[in-house]
C-alpha positions in Angstrom: 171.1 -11.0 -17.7 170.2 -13.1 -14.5 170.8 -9.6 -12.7 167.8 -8.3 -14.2 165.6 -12.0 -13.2 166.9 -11.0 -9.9 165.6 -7.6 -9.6 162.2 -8.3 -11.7 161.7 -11.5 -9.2 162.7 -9.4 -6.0 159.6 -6.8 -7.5 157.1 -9.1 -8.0 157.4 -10.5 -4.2 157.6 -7.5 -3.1 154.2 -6.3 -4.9 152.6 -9.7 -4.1 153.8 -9.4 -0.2 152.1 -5.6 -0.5 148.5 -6.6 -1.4 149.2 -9.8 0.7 149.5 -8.2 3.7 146.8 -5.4 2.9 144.4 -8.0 2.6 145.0 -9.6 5.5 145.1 -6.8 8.0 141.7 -5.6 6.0 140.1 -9.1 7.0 141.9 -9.0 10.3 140.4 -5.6 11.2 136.8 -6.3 9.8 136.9 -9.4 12.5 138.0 -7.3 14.9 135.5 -4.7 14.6 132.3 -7.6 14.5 134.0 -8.6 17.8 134.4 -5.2 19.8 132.0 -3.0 18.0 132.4 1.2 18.2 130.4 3.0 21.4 126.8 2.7 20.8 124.1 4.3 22.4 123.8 2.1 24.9 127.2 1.7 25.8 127.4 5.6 26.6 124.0 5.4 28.3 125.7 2.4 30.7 128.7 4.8 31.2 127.1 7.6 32.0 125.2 6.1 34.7 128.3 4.5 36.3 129.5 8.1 36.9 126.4 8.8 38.4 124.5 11.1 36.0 120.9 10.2 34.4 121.4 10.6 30.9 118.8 12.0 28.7 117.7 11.2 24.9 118.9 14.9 24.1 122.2 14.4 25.6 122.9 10.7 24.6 122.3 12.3 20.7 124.7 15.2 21.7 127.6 12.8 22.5 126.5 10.3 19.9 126.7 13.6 17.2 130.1 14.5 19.1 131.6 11.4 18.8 130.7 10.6 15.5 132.6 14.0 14.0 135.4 13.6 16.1 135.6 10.4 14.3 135.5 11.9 10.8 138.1 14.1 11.2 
């Protein structure tokens, strides 16, 4: 019989540990991405200029597009 408290105790850690740790890394990643936001449009303006081209509207919305179904997939 105390087999069976073993194994039922052992489960309900292990479940509790589970969405423990899923809601923790969900709130750690949330902070992380207010803190260091995803490329924006004037991010890739800034970088394009640092590699010496002059970015236009037309190509900045190109990239933006680009980016934004690469990061669908």
């Amino acid at each position: 019989m105390s087999t069976i408290w073993v194994i039922l105790i052992a489960l309900i850690a292990l479940l509790a540990g589970a969405a423990l740790g899923f809601f923790i890394a969900r709130k750690y990643m949330m902070n992380y991405l207010k803190k260091n936001p995803p490329i924006n449009e004037q991010m890739l303006r800034t970088l394009m200029m640092q590699m010496g081209q002059k970015p236009s509207q037309k190509k900045i919305n190109q990239m933006m597009r680009a980016m934004n179904n690469q990061q669908q997939k």
